[in-house]
C-alpha positions in Angstrom: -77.5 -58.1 -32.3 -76.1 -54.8 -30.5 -78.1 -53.5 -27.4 -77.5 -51.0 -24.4 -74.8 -52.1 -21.8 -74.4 -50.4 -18.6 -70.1 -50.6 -17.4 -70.4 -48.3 -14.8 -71.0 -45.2 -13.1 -71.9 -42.9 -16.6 -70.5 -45.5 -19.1 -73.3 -46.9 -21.3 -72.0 -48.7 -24.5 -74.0 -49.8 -27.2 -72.6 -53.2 -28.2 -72.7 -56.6 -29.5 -75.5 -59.0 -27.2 -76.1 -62.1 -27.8 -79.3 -62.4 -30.0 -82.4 -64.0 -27.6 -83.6 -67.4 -28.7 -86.9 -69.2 -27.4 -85.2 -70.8 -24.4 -88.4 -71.9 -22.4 -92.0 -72.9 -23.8 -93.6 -69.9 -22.4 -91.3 -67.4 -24.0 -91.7 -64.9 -26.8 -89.6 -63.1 -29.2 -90.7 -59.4 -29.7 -89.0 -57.0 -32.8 -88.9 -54.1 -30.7 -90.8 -51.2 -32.0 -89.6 -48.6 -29.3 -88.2 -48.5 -26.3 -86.7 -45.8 -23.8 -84.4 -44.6 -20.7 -86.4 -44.8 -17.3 -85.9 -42.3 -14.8 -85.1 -45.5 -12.6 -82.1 -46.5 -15.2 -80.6 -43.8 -13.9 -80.0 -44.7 -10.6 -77.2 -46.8 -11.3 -76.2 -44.9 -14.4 -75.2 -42.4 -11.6 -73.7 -45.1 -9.2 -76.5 -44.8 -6.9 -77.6 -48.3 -7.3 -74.9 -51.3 -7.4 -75.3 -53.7 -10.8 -72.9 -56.2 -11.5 -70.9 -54.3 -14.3 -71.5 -54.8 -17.4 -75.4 -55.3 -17.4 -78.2 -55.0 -20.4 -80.3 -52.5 -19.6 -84.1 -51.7 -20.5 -87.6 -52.9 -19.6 -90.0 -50.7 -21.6 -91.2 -51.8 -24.9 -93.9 -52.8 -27.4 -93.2 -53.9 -30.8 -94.1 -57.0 -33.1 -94.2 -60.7 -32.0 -91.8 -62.9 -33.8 -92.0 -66.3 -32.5 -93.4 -68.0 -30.3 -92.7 -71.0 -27.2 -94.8 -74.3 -27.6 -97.4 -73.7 -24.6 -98.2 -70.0 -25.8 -101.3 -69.2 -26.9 -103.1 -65.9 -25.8 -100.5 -63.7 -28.3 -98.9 -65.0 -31.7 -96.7 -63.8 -34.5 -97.7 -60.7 -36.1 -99.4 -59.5 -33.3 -98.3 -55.6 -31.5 -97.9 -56.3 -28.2 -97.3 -54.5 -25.0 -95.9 -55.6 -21.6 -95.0 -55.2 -18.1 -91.1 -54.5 -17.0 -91.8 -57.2 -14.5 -93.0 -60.9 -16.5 -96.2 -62.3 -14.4 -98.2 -65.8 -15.3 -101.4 -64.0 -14.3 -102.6 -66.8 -12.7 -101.0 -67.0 -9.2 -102.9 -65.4 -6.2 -101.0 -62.2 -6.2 -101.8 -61.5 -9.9 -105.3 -62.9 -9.1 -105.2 -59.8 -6.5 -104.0 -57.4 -9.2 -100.4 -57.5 -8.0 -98.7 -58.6 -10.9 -95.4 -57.3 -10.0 -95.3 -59.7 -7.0 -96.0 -62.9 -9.3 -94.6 -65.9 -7.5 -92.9 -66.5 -10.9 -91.8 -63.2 -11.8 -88.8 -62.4 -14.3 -87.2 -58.5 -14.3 -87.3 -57.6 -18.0 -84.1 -55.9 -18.4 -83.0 -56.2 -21.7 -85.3 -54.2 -23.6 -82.5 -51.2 -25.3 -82.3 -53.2 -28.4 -83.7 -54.5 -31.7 -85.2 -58.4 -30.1 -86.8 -58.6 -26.9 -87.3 -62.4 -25.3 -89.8 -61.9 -22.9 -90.6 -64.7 -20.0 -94.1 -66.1 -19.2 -95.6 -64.2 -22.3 -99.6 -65.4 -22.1 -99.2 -63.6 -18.8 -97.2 -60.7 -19.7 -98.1 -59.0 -23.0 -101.1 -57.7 -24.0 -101.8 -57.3 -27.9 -103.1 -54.3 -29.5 -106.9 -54.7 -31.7 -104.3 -54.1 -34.6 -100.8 -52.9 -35.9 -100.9 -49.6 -34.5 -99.7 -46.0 -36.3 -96.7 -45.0 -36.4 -97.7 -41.9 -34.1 -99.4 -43.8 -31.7 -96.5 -46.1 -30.9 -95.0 -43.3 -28.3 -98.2 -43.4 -26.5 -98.2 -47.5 -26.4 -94.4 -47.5 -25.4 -95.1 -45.3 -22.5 -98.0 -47.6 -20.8 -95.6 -50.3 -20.5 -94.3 -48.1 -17.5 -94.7 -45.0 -16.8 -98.1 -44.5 -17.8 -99.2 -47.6 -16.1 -96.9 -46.1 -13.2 -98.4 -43.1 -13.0 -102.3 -44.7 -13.0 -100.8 -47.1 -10.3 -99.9 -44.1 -8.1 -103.5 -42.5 -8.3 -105.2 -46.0 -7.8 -103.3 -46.5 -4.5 -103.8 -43.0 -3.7 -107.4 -43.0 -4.2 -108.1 -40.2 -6.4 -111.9 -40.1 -6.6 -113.8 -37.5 -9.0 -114.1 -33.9 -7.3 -111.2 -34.7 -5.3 -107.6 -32.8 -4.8 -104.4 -34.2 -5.6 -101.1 -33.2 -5.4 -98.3 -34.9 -7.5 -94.7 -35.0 -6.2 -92.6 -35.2 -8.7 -92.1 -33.6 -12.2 -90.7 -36.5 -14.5 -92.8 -38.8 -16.7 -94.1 -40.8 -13.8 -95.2 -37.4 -12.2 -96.3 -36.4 -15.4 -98.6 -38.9 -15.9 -99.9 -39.5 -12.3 -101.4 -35.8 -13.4 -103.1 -37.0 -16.3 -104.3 -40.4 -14.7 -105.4 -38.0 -11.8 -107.6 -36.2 -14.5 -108.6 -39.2 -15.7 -109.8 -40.5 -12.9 -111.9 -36.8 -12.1 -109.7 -35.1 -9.9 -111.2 -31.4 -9.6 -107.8 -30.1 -8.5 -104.5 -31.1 -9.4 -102.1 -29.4 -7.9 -97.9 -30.2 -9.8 -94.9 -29.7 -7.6 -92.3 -28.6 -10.4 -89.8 -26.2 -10.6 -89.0 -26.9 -14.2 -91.2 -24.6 -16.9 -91.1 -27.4 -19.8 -92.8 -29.8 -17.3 -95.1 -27.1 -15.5 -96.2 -26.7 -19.1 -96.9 -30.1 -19.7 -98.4 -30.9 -16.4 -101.1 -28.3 -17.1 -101.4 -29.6 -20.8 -102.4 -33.2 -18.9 -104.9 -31.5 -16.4 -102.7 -29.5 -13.2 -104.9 -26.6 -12.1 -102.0 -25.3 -9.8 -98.0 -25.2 -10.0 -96.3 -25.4 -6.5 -92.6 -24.9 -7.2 -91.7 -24.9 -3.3 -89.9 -27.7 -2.0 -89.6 -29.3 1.5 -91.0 -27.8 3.9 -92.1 -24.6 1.9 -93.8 -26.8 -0.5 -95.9 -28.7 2.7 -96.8 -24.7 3.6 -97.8 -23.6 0.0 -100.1 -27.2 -0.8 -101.5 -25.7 2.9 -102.3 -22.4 2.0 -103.5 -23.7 -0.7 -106.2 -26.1 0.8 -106.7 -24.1 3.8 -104.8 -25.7 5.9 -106.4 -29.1 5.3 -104.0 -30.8 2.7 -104.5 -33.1 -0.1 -106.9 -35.8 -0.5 -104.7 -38.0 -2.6 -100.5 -37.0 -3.0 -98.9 -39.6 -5.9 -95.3 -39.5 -4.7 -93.1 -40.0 -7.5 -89.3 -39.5 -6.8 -87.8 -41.8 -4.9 -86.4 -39.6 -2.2 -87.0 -39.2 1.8 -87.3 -35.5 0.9 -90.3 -36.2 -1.6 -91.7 -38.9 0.7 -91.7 -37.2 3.6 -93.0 -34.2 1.4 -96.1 -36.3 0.1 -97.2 -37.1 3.7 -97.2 -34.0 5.4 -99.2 -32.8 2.4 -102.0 -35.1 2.8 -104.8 -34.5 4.9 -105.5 -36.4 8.1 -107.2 -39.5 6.5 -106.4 -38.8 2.9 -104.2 -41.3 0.8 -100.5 -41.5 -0.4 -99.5 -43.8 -3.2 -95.8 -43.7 -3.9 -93.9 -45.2 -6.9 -90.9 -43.6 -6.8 -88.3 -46.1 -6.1 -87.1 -45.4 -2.8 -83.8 -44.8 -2.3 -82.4 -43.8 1.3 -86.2 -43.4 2.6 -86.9 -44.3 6.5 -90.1 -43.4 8.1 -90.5 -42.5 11.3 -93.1 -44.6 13.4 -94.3 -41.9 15.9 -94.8 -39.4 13.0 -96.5 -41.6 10.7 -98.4 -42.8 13.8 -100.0 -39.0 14.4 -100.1 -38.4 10.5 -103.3 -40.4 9.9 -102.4 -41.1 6.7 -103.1 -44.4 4.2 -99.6 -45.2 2.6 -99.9 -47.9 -0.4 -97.4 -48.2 -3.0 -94.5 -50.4 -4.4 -93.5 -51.8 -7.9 -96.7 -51.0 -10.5 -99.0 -53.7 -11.2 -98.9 -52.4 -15.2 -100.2 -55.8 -16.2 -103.3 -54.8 -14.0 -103.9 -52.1 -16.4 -102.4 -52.5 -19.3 -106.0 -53.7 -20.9 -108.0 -50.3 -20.0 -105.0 -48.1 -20.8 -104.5 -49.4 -24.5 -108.4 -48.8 -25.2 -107.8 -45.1 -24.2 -104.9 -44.6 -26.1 -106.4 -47.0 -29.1 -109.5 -44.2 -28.6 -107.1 -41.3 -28.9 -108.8 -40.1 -25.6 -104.9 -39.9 -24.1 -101.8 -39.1 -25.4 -99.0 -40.4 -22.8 -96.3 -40.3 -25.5 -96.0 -36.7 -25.2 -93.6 -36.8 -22.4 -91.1 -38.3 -25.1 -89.6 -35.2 -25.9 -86.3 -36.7 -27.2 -86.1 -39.1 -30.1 -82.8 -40.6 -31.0 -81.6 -44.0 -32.9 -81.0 -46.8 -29.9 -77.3 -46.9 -31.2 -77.2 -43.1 -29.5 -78.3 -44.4 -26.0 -75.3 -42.9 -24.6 -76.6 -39.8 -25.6 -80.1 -40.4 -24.3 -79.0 -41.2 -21.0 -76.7 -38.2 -20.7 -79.9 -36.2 -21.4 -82.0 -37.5 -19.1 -79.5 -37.5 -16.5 -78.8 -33.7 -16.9 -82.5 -33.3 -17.2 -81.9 -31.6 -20.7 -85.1 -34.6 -21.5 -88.0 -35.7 -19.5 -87.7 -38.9 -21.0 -86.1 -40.4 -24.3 -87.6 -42.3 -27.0 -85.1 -45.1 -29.0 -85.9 -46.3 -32.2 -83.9 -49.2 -33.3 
């Protein structure tokens, strides 16, 4: 079997990988349908984030159950499934509390860029589909096993209530999406901060009533001007960055909520400032598995379309390519076929 492999800083092969096998009772073996490049993958495609070299790479997927381990018995063969880039049991107390992606059992899924998938602790993980889906509605399933599940995460922890504003920091497909969960969820005004007229485009398609193109400092005094002076009820932070951190705070108002995703990278808060920001902050790693039930009913309802921030659709043997895309932002976010 050949799958993704990451060497180093801008060298992704696609090569031979040993072929997964059932090696625990609670395993499955998923044919992968589709799968993608995160915007996280390319943190240590660009040598930002140490790996030990080489590495399989991917944890997005859906696709058709093969086999299964002895003690499974909440998904079979022939089934469509979904699942979480982080394996969960669903029964410890964090995933009890919804946090999924702090399972005291949990397995990274990180071999999801090619044709078989094993995933860990699968009566916990994956999530089936009422049937075999479409062909067109497999983009949208592929994305709620992270970014659209992302994006939802980052306006639960914000808080986005109907009538309320938001502000989204970040223009990728996390971004993207934390604009249409905001919808979603009954936001009034949605206010994107994107300099990029593809994804302002987008973002308005999925519910943005404003575009803020400022950054920094100029961006905090537009989302002002803006709210008049008050700032944000809810700001999804989606980058990663102290820039777009620091960015999503001062843009909420005093008592308003920031949920941030973005995998931090370099991001120190000060505790005097955040002290007299009076600001919620509540964030991390996405419970998907939390939502993965809710989300598939409103894509199975066609009442979302998540997929279309898959603007790029290659063959998995040309992940070099969709990484090189992404990286130089020539894609929001790449679909792989195997």
């Amino acid at each position: 079997m050949r799958g993704a492999m990451l060497y180093g800083q801008g060298d992704v092969r696609f090569e031979e990988r040993p072929a997964p096998t059932i090696s625990r009772p609670t395993d499955a073996i998923v044919r992968v349908a589709a799968t993608c490049v995160c915007g996280s993958d390319l943190w240590p495609y660009r040598g930002i984030s140490p790996f030990p070299a080489p590495t399989p790479m991917g944890h997005e997927y859906c696709g058709i159950v093969e086999q299964v381990g002895r003690e499974v018995t909440k998904v079979k063969p022939g089934q469509f499934v979904i699942g979480s880039f982080f394996a969960s049991d669903n029964t410890c107390p964090n995933c009890q509390y919804g946090y999924q992606t702090s399972c005291q059992h949990r397995e990274f899924v990180s071999t999801a860029q090619a044709a078989v998938l094993r995933v860990p602790l699968a009566d916990g993980t994956l999530v089936a589909t009422p049937d075999v889906p479409s062909k067109d509605q497999i983009p949208d399933l592929l994305a709620l096993s992270d970014v659209m599940g992302t994006g939802w995460f980052a306006a639960d922890a914000a808080n986005v209530k109907p009538g309320s504003t938001v502000v989204v920091v970040g223009d990728g497909a996390v971004g993207l999406l934390g604009v249409l969960s905001a919808k979603q969820k009954g936001a009034a005004r949605i206010i994107a901060m994107s300099r990029n007229n593809s994804r302002q485009k987008l973002a308005r398609e999925f519910g943005a009533t404003d575009i803020v193109p400022e950054r920094a400092d100029a961006g905090v005094a537009h989302i002002a001007e803006l709210t008049h002076g008050i700032g944000a009820d809810s700001v999804l932070e989606c980058v990663g960055t102290q820039e777009s951190m620091m960015q999503a705070i001062h843009c909420t108002r005093r008592g308003g909520y920031v949920g941030y995703v973005g995998v931090p990278h370099g991001v120190t808060l000060n505790g005097e400032e955040l002290f007299y920001a009076h600001v919620h902050l509540h964030g991390g790693p996405a419970p998907v598995r939390r939502f993965l039930p809710h989300l598939i009913d409103l894509v199975w309802s066609r009442k979302i379309n998540p997929g279309k921030v898959f603007d790029l659709t290659l063959p998995l043997e040309r992940v070099a390519e969709a990484y090189r895309a992404m990286d130089e932002r020539r894609a929001i976010k790449t679909l792989l076929q195997p």
